[in-house]
N, C-alpha and C positions, 0 to 999 in steps of 0.2 A: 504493500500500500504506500507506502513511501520513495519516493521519486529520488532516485539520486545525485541529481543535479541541485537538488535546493540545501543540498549537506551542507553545516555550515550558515546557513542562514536566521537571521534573528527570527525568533521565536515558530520556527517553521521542523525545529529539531523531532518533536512528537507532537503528535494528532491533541492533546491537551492543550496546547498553548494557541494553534487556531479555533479550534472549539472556543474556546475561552475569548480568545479575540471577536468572534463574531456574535458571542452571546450579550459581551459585553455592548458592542455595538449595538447590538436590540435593543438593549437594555436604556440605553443614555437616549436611544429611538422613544422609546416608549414613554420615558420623563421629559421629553422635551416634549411630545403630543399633551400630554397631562398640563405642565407647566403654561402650555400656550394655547391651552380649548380656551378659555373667555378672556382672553387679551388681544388688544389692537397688532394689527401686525407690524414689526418693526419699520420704521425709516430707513433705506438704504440708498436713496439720492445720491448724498454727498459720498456715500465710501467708495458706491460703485461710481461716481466721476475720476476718484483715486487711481481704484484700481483700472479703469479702464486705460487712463493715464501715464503711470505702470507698466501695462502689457504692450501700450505703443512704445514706450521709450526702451523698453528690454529686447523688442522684437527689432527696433531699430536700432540696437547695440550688437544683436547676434548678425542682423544681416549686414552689418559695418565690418566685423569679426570675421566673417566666414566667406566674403568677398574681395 
């Protein structure tokens, strides 16, 4: 059941620790639903202006870099 190409890799050693990883993931899934059934949904205007900002200036550093 275990691939051995991912030997060595963080937390990929035994079937417990992705188990773990994805349950956990549910888990913070399912408190954030809880947390945010009757509240307004966040503002994201100004971050996502950031990061949009961001992605242009980084995509325009790799393609300065790579040409």
């Amino acid at each position: 059941l275990i691939d051995p190409r991912t030997n060595g890799w963080l937390l990929m050693d035994r079937l417990e620790y992705s188990l773990g990883v994805i349950l956990m993931y549910w888990l913070i899934l399912v408190l954030i639903r809880r947390f945010m059934k009757n509240r307004e949904p966040f503002e994201l205007r100004y971050f996502l202006i950031f990061y949009n900002f961001a992605q242009v200036c980084l995509s325009f550093y790799v393609f300065v870099e790579v040409s």
